[in-house]
C-alpha positions as a printed NumPy array, in Angstrom:
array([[-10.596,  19.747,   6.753],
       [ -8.679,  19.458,  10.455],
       [ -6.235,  17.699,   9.161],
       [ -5.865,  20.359,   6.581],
       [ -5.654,  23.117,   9.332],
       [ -4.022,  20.817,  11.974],
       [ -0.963,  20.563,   9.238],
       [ -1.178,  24.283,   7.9  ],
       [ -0.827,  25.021,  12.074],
       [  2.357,  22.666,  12.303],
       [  4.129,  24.009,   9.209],
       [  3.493,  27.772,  10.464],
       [  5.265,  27.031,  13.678],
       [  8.024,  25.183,  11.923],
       [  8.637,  28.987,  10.117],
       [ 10.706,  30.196,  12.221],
       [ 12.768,  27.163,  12.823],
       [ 15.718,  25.887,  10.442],
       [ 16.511,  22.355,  10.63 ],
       [ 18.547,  19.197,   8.582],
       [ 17.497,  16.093,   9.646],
       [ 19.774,  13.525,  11.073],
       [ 19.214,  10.151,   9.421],
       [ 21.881,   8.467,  11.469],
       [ 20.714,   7.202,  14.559],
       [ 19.6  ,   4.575,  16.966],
       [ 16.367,   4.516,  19.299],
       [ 14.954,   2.415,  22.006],
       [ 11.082,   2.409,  22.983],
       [  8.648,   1.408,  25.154],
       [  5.248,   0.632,  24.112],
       [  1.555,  -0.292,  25.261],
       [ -0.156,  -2.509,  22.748],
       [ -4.151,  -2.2  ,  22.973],
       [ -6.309,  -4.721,  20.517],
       [ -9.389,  -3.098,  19.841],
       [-11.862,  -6.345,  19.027],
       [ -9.723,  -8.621,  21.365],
       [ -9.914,  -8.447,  25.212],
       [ -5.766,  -9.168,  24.769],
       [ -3.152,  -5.821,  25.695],
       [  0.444,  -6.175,  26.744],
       [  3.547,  -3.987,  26.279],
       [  7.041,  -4.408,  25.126],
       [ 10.29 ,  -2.584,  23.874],
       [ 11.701,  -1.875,  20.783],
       [ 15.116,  -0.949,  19.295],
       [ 15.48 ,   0.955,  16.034],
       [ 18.282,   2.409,  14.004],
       [ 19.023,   4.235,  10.544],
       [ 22.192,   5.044,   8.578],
       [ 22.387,   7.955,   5.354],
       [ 24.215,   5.383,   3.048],
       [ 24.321,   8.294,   0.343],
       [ 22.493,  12.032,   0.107],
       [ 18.913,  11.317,   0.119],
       [ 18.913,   7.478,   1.059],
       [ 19.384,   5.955,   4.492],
       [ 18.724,   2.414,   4.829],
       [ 16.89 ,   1.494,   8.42 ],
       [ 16.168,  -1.39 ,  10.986],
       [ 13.933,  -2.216,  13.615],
       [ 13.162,  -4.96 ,  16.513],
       [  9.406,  -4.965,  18.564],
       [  8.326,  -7.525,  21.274],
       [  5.504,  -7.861,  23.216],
       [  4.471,  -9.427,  25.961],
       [  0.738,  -9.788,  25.638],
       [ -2.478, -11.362,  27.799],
       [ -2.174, -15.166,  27.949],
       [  1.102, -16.058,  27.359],
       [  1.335, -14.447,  23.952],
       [  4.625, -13.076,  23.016],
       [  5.071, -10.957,  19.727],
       [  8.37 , -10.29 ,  17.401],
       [  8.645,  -8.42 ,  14.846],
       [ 11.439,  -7.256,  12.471],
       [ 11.813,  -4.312,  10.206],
       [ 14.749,  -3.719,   7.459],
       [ 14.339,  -1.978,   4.555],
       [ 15.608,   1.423,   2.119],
       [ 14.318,   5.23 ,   2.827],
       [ 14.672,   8.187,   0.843],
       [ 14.215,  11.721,   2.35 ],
       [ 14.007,  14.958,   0.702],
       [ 13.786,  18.732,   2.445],
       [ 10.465,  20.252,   0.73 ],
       [ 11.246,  23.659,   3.073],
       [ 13.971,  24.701,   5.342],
       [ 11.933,  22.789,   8.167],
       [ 10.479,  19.708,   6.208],
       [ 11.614,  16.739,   5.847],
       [  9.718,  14.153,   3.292],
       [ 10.029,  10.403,   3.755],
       [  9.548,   7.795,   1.53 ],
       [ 10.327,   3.924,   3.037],
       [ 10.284,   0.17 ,   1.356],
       [ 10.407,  -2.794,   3.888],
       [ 11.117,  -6.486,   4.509],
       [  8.638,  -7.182,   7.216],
       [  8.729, -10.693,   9.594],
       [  5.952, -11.167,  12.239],
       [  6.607, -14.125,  15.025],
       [  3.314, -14.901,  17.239],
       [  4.208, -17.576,  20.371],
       [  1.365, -19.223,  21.867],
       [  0.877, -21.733,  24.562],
       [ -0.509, -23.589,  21.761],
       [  1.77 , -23.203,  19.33 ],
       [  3.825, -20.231,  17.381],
       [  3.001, -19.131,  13.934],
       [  4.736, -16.454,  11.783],
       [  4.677, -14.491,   8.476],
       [  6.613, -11.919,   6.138],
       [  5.757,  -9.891,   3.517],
       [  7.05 ,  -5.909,   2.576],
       [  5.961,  -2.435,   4.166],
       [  5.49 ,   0.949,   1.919],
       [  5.584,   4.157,   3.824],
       [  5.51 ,   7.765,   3.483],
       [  6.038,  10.102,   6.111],
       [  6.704,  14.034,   7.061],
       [  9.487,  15.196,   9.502],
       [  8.75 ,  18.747,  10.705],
       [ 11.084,  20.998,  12.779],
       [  8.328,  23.248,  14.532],
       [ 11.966,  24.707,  16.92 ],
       [ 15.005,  24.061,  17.375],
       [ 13.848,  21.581,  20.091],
       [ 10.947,  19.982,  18.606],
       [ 10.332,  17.84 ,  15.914],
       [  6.897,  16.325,  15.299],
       [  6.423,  13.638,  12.547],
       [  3.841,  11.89 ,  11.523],
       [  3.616,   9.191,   8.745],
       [  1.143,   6.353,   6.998],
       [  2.905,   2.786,   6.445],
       [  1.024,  -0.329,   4.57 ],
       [  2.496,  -3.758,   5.464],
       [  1.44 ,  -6.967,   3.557],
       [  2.522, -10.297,   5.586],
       [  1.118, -12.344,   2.949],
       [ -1.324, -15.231,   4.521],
       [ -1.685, -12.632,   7.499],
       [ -3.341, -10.146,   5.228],
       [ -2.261,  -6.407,   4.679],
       [ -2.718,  -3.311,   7.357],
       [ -2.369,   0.263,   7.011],
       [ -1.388,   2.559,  10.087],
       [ -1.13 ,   6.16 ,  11.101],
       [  2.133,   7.026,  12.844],
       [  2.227,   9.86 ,  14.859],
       [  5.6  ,  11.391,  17.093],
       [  6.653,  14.107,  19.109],
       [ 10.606,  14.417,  19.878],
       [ 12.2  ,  17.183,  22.186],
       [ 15.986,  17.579,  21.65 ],
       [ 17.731,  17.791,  24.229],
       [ 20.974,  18.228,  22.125],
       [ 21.476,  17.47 ,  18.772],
       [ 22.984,  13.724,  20.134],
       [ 20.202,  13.158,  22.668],
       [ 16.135,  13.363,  21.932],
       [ 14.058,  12.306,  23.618],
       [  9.711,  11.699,  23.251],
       [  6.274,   9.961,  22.429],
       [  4.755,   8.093,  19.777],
       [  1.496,   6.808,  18.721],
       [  0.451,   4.239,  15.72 ],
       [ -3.363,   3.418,  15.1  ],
       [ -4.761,   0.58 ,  12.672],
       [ -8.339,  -0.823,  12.617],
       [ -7.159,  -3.039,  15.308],
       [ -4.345,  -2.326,  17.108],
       [ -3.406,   0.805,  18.981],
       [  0.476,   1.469,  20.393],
       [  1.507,   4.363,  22.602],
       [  4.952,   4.597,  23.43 ],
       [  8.196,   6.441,  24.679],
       [ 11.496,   6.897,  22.739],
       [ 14.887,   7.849,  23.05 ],
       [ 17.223,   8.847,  19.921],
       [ 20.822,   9.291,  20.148],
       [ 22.719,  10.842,  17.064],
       [ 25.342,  10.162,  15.367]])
């Protein structure tokens, strides 16, 4: 029932606001990584881009490491096809499909893993300024097993090139709280 409100709130701020998304970008982030049932945290940095190949469909890529307690260093890659639709003059619906690689390097060794991602999100213009989005993404690595996460973001455009903000994604064991920076093309 919050969430119900929480999202009826959003999308009656975003009524005053008129907005088409920009699907043609690249980002860089930095992020803390906190494992809830391991005594193991780190941070890293990220880079992350998307192009509209046609009306509708972008197709998207992103890079994460991590630098973690005990030598542990985490990669992982991201490439896949999204489609977005407008569902109001401030809404933006996303719908993703993934390749998905995962590289863990140990003092004791290095191990790694791919599967595919599903994910459906929400882009919402709440101003001209601000966009929050928020989004729920399943990833199967295969031997690794399967995750699902909540994504949420807050952006503050600075111009429509430059944005600028914070994001959040929360599994059953892994939080990550991080700042970005967008520039449009």
């Amino acid at each position: 029932m919050k969430r119900t409100l929480l999202l009826l709130a959003v999308l009656g701020l975003a009524a005053n606001a008129h907005a088409e998304f920009n699907y043609n970008l690249v980002s860089a982030s930095y992020a803390t990584v906190e494992f809830d049932d391991l005594d193991v945290d780190g941070d890293g940095f990220g880079l992350a881009g998307s192009f509209e190949v046609a009306e509708s469909f972008h197709v998207f890529g992103a890079m994460d490491t991590a630098d973690l307690d005990f030598d542990v260093d985490l990669t992982s890659f991201s490439a896949g096809l999204g489609y977005h639709t407008p569902i109001s003059e401030t809404v933006d619906v996303v719908a993703r499909l993934s390749y998905e690689s995962l590289e863990i390097d140990t003092p004791l060794g290095e191990a790694d893993d791919n599967g595919f991602g599903l994910g459906v999100g929400i882009r919402v213009a709440a101003s001209e300024q601000i966009e929050l989005n928020g989004s729920v993404t399943y990833i199967d690595l295969g031997d690794s097993g399967d995750d699902t996460a909540l994504g949420l973001g807050f952006l503050y455009n600075f111009t429509d090139s430059i944005s600028a903000g914070v994001q959040a994604s929360f599994d059953d064991d892994v939080d990550v709280y991080g700042l970005t920076g967008r520039i449009y093309f």
